[in-house]
C-alpha atoms as an extended CHARMM CRD file, in Angstrom:
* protein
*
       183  EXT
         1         1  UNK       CA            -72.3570000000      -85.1370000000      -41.9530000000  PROA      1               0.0000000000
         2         2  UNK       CA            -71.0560000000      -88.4810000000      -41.5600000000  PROA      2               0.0000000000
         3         3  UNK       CA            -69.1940000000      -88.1950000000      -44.6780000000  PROA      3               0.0000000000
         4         4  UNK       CA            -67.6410000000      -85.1050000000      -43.6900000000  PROA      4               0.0000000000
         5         5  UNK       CA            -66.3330000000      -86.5310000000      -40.2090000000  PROA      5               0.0000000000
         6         6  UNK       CA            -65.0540000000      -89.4200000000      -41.6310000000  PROA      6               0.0000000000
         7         7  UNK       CA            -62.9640000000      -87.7470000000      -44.7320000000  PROA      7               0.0000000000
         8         8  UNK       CA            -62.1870000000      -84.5690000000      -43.0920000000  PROA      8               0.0000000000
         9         9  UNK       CA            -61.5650000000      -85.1270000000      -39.9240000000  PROA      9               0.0000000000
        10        10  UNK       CA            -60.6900000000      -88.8220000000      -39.8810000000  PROA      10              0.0000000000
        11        11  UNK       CA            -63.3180000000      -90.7670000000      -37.5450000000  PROA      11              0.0000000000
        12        12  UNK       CA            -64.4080000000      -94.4430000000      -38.1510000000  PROA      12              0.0000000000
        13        13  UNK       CA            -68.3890000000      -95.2530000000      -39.1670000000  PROA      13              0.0000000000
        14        14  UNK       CA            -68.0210000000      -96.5840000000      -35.1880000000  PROA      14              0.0000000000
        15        15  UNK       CA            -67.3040000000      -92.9550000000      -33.9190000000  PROA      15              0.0000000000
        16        16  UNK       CA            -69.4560000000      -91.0980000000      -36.2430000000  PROA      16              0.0000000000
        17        17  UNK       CA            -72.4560000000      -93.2020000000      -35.5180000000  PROA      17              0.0000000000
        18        18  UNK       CA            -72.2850000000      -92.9940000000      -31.8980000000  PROA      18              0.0000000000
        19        19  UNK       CA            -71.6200000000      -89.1820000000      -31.9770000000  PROA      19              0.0000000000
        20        20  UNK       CA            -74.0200000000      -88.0920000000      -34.5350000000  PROA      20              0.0000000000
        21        21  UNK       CA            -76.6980000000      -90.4470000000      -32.7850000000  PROA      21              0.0000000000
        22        22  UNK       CA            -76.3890000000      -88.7450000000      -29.4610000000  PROA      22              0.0000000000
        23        23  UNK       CA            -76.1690000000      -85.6420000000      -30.4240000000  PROA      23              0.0000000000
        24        24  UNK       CA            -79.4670000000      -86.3400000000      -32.8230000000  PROA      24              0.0000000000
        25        25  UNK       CA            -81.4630000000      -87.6460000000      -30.2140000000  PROA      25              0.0000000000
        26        26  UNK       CA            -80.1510000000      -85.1590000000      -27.6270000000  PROA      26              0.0000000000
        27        27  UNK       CA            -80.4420000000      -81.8490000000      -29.6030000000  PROA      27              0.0000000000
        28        28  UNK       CA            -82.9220000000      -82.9690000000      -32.2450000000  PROA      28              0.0000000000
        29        29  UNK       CA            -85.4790000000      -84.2440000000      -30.0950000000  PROA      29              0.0000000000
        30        30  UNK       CA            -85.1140000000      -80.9710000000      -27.8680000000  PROA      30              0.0000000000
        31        31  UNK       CA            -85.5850000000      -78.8140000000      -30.8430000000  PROA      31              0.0000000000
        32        32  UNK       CA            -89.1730000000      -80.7290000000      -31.7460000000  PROA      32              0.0000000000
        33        33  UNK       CA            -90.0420000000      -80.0950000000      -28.0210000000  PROA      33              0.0000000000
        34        34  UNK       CA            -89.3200000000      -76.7230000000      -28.2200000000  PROA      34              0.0000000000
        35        35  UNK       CA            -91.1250000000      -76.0220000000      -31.6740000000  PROA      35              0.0000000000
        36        36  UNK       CA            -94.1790000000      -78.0470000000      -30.1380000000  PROA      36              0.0000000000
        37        37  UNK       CA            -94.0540000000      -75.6630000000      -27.2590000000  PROA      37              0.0000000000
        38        38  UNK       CA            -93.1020000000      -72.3350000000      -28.9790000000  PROA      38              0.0000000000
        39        39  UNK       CA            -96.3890000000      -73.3920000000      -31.3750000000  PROA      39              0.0000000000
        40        40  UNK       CA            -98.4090000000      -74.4880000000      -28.6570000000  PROA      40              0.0000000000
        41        41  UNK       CA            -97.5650000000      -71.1220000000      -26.8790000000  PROA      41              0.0000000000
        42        42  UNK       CA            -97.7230000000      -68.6200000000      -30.2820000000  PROA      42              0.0000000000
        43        43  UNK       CA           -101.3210000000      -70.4610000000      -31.0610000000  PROA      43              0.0000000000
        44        44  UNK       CA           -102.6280000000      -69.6270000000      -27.3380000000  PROA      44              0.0000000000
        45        45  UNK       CA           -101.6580000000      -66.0820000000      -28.2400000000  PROA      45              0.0000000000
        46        46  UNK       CA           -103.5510000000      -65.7350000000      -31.4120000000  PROA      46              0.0000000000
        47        47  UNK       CA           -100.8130000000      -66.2710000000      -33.2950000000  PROA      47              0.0000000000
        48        48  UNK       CA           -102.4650000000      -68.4810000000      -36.3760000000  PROA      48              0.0000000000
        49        49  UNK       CA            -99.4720000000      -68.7940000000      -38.5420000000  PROA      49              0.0000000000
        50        50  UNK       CA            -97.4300000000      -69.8770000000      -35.3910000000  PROA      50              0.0000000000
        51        51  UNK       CA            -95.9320000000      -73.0660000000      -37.1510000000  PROA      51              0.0000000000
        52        52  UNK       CA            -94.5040000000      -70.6750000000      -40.1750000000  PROA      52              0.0000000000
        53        53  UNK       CA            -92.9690000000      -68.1240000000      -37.7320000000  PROA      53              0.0000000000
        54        54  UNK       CA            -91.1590000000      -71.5660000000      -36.0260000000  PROA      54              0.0000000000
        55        55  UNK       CA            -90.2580000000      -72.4280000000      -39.8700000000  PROA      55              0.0000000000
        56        56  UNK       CA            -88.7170000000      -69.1460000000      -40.2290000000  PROA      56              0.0000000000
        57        57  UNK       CA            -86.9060000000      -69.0430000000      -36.6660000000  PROA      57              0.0000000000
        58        58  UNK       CA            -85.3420000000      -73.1510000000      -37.8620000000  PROA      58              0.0000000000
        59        59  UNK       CA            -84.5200000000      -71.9850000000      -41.3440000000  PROA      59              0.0000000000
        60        60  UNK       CA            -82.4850000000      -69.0910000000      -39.7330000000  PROA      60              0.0000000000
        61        61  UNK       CA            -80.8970000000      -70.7580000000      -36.9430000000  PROA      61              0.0000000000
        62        62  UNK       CA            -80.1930000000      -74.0580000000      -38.5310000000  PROA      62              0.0000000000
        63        63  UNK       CA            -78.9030000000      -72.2610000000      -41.5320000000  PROA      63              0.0000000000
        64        64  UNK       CA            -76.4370000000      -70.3900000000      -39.7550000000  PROA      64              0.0000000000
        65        65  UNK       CA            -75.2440000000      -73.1350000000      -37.2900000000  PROA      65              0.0000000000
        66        66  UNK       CA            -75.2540000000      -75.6840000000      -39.8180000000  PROA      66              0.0000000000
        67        67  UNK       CA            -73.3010000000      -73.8890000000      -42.2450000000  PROA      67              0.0000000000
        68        68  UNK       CA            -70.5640000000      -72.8070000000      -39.3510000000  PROA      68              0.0000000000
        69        69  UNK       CA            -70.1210000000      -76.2930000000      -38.5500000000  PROA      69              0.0000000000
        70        70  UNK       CA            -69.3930000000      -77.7900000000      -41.7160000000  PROA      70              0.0000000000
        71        71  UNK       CA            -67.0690000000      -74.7480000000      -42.3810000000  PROA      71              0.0000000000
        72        72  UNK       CA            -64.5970000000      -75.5150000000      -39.2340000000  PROA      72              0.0000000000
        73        73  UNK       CA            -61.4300000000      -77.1630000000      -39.4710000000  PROA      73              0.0000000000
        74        74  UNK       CA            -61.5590000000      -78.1090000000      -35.3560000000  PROA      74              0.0000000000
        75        75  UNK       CA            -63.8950000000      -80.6320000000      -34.3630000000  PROA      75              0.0000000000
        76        76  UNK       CA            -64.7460000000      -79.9340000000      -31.4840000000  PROA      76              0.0000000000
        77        77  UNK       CA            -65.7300000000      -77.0370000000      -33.1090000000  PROA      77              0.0000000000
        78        78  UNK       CA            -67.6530000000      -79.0360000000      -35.5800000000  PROA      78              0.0000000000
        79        79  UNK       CA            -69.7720000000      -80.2860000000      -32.7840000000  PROA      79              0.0000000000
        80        80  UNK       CA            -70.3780000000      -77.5750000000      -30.9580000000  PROA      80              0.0000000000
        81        81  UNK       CA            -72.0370000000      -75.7800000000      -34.0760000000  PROA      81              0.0000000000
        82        82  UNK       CA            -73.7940000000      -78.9970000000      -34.9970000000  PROA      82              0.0000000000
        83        83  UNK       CA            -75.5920000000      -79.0300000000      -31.9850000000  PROA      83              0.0000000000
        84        84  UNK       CA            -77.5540000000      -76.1470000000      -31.7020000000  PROA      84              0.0000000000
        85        85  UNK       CA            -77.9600000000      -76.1710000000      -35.6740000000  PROA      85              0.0000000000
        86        86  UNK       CA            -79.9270000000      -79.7460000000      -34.6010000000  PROA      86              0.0000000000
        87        87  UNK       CA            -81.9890000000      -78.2370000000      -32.5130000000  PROA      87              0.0000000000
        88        88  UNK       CA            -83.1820000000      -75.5000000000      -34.5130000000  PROA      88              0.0000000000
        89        89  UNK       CA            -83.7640000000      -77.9550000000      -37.2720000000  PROA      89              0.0000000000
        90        90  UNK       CA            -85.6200000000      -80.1950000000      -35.3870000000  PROA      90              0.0000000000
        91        91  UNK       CA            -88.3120000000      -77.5270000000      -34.1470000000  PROA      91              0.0000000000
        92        92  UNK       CA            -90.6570000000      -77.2460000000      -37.0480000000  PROA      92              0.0000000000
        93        93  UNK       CA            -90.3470000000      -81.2800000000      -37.4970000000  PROA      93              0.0000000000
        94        94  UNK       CA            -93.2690000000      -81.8240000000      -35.4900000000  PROA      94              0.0000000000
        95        95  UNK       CA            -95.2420000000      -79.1140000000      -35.8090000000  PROA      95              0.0000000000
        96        96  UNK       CA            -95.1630000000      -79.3060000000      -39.7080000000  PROA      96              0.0000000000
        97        97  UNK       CA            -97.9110000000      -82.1510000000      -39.4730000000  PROA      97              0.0000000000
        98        98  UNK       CA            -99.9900000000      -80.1400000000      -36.9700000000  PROA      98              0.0000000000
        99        99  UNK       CA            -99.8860000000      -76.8940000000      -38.9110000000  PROA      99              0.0000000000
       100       100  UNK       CA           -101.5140000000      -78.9660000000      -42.0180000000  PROA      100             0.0000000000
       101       101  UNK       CA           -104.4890000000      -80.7750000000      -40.2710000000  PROA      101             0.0000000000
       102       102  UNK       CA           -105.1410000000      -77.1650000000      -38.9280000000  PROA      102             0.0000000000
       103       103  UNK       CA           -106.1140000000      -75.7140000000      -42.2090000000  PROA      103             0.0000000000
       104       104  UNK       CA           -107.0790000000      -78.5280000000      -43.9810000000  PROA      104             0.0000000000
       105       105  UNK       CA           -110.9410000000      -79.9980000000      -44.2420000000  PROA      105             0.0000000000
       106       106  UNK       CA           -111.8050000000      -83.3830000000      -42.3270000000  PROA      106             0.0000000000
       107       107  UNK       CA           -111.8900000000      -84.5760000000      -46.1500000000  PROA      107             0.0000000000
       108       108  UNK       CA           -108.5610000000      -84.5250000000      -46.9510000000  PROA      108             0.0000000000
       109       109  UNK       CA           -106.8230000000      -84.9060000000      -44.1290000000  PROA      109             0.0000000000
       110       110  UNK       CA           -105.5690000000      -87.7250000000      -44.3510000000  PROA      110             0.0000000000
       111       111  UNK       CA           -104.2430000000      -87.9440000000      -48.3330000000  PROA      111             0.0000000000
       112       112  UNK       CA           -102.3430000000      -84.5720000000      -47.4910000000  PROA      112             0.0000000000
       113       113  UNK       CA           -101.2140000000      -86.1610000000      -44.4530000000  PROA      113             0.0000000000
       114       114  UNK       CA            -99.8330000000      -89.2150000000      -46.7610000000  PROA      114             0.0000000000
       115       115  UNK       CA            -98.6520000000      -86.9460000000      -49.8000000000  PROA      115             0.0000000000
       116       116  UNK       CA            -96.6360000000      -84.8850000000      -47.4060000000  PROA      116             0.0000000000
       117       117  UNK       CA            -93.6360000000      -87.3460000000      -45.8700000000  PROA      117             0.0000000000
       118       118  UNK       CA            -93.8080000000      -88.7840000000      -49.5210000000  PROA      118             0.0000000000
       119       119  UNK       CA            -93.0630000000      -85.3270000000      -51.1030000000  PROA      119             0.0000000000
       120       120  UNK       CA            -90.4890000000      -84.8220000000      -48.0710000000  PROA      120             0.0000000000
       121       121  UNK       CA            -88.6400000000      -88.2380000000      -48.5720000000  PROA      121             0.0000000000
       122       122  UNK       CA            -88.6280000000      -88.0360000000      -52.2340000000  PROA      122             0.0000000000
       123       123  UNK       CA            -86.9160000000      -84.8430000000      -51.9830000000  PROA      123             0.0000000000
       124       124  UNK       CA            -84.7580000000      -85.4290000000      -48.9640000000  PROA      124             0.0000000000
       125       125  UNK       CA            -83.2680000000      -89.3390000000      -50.0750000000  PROA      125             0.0000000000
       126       126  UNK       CA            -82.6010000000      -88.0840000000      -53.3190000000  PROA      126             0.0000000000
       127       127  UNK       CA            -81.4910000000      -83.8220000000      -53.9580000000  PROA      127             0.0000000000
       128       128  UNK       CA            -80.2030000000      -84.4130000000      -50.1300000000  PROA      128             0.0000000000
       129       129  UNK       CA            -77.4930000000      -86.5800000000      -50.7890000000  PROA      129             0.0000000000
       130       130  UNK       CA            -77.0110000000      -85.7370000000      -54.6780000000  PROA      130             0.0000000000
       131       131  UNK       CA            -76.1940000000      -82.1430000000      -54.3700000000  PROA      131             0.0000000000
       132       132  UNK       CA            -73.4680000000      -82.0380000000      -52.5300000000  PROA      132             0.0000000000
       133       133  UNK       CA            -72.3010000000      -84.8970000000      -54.1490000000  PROA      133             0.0000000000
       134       134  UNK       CA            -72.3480000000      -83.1260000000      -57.8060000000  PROA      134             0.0000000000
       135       135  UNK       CA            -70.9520000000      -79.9940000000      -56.0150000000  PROA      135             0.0000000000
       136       136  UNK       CA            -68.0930000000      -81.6460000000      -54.3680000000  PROA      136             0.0000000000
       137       137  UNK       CA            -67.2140000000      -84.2790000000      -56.8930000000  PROA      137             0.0000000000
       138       138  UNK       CA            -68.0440000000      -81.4610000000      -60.0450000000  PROA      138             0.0000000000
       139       139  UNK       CA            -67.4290000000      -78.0920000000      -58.7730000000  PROA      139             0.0000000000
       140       140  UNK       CA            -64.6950000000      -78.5780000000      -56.5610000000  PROA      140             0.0000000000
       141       141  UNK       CA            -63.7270000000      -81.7250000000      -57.6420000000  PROA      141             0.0000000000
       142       142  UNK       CA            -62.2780000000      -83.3170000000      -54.5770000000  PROA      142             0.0000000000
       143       143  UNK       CA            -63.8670000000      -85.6270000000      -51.9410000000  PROA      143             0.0000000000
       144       144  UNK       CA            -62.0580000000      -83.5160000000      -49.2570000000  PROA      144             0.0000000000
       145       145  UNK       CA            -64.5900000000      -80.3130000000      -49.8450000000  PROA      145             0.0000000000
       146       146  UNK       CA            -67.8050000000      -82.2040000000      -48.8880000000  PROA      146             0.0000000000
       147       147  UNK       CA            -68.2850000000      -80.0470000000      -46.0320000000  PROA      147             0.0000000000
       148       148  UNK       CA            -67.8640000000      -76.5950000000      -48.3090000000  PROA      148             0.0000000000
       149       149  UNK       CA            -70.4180000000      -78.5420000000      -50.3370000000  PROA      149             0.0000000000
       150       150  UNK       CA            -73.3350000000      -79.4160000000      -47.6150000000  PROA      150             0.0000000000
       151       151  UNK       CA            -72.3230000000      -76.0110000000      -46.4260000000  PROA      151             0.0000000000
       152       152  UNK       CA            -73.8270000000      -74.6040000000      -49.5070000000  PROA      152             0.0000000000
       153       153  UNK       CA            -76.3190000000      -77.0570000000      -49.9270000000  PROA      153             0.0000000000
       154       154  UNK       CA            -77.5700000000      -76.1870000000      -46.4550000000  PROA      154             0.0000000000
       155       155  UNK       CA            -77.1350000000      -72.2010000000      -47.0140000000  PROA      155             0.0000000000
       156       156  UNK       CA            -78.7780000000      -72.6400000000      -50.5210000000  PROA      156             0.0000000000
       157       157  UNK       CA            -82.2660000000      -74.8580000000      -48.4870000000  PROA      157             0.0000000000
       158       158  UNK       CA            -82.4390000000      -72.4970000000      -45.9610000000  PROA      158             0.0000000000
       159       159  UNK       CA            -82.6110000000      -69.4660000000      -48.0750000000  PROA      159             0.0000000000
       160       160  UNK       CA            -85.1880000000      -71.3140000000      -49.9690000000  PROA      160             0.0000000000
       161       161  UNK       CA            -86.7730000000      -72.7490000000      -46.3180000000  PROA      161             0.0000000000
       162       162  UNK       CA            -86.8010000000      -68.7280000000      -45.1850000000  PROA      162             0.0000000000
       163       163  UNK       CA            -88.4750000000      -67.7240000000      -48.3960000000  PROA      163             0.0000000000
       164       164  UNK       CA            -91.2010000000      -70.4870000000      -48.7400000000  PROA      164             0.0000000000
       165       165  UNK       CA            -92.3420000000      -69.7070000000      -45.2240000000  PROA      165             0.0000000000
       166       166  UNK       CA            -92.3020000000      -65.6040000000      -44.9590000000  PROA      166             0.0000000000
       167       167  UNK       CA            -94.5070000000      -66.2160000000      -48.2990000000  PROA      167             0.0000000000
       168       168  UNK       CA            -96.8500000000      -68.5630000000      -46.9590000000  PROA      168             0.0000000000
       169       169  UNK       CA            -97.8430000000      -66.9430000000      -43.6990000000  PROA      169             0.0000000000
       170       170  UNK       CA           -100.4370000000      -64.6290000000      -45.2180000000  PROA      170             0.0000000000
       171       171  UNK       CA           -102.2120000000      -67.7070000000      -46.5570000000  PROA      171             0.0000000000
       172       172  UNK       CA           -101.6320000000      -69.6390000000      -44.0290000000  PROA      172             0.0000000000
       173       173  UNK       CA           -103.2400000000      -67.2760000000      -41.6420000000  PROA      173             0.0000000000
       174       174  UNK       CA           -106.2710000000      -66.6560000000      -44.0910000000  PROA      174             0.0000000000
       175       175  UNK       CA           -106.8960000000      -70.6660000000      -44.7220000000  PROA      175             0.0000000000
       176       176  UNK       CA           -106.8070000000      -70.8580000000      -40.4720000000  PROA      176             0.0000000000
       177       177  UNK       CA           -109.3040000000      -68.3490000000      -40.3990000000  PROA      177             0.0000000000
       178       178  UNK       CA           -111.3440000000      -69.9490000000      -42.8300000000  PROA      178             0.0000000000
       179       179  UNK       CA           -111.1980000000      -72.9990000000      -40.8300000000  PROA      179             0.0000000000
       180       180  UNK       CA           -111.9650000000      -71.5230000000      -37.6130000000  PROA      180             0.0000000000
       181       181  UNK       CA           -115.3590000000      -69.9020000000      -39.1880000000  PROA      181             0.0000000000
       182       182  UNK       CA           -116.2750000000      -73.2530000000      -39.8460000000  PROA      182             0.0000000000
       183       183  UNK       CA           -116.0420000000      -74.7110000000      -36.3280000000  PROA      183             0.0000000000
C-alpha cells in the first residue's frame, strides 16, 4: 500500500506514513476487537469453530474491500475502501492465537504457539512483498500497475484464506470436541 500511494497517486513517505498509520491503528485495531468479540460471542453460543467462521467472514470482506481499493483511480476513494478492508482483516488477528491453544494439548502449546508467527512472518516478509513485485515488474511490466498487482495478490490470498478455513472447520470442530472431553 505505501508503494501504491506514493507511485500512483503521488504522496511523500511523510503522508503515507501518517495516513496508513491512522487508519491501521484506527480500523485495524477495531477489526481485532470485533473478531475477539464476534468469537467470544459465537463460542458462548456453542459455536466451536467460531474463530474459522471469523476467518471466513475477514477473508471475504477484506478480499473484496482490499481489492476495490487498490483498483480506484480517486483517493479518497482509495481510503475509503482501505478502511473497512482493515478492519475485516484485522478480526481473525487475534483470535488466530486463541483458536490454537483451544485445541491444542497443555504439551505443545507453547512450540505451536512459537512455530505459528514464524510460519506467518516467513510467509508474510517474503511472498508478501515478492509477488506483487514479480507481477508488476514481470507481468505487467511497469511500476505504475502495483496496485492491479496487490489487487491480485490480495484476491489470489483470500481465495486461498476462504478455502483453507471452510476446509478446516470440520476438524477444527472435532479436535475442540476432543479437547473439551478431556476437561
Amino acid at each position: 500500500m505505501p508503494a501504491f500511494l506514493q507511485r500512483v497517486h503521488g504522496w511523500s513517505p511523510a503522508e503515507v506514513g501518517r495516513t496508513l498509520g491512522l487508519l491501521i491503528v484506527c480500523f485495524g485495531c477495531l477489526g481485532m476487537y470485533l473478531g475477539g468479540a464476534l468469537t467470544d460471542r459465537w463460542r458462548k453460543n456453542g459455536m466451536r469453530d467460531a474463530p474459522l467462521r471469523v476467518g471466513v467472514i475477514s477473508a471475504i470482506g477484506a478480499g473484496i474491500f482490499l481489492v476495490l481499493s487498490l483498483t480506484t483511480s480517486n483517493v479518497t476513494a482509495t481510503l475509503s475502501l482501505l478502511a473497512p478492508g482493515l478492519v475485516f482483516l484485522g478480526l481473525p488477528m487475534g483470535v488466530s492465537y486463541a483458536a490454537l491453544q483451544w485445541i491444542l494439548p497443555n504439551q505443545v502449546r507453547g512450540q505451536i504457539s512459537a512455530f505459528f508467527p514464524l510460519i506467518l512472518n516467513l510467509g508474510g516478509l517474503t511472498l508478501g512483498p515478492l509477488f506483487p513485485a514479480l507481477v508488476s515488474d514481470y507481468v505487467f511490466r511497469s511500476e505504475q500497475k502495483i496496485g492491479v498487482a496487490l489487487a491480485i495478490s490480495i484476491g489470489l490470498c483470500s481465495i486461498v484464506m476462504l478455502v483453507t478455513f471452510l476446509l478446516t472447520c470440520r476438524p477444527y470442530r472435532a479436535h475442540s470436541a476432543a479437547m473439551d472431553a478431556l476437561d
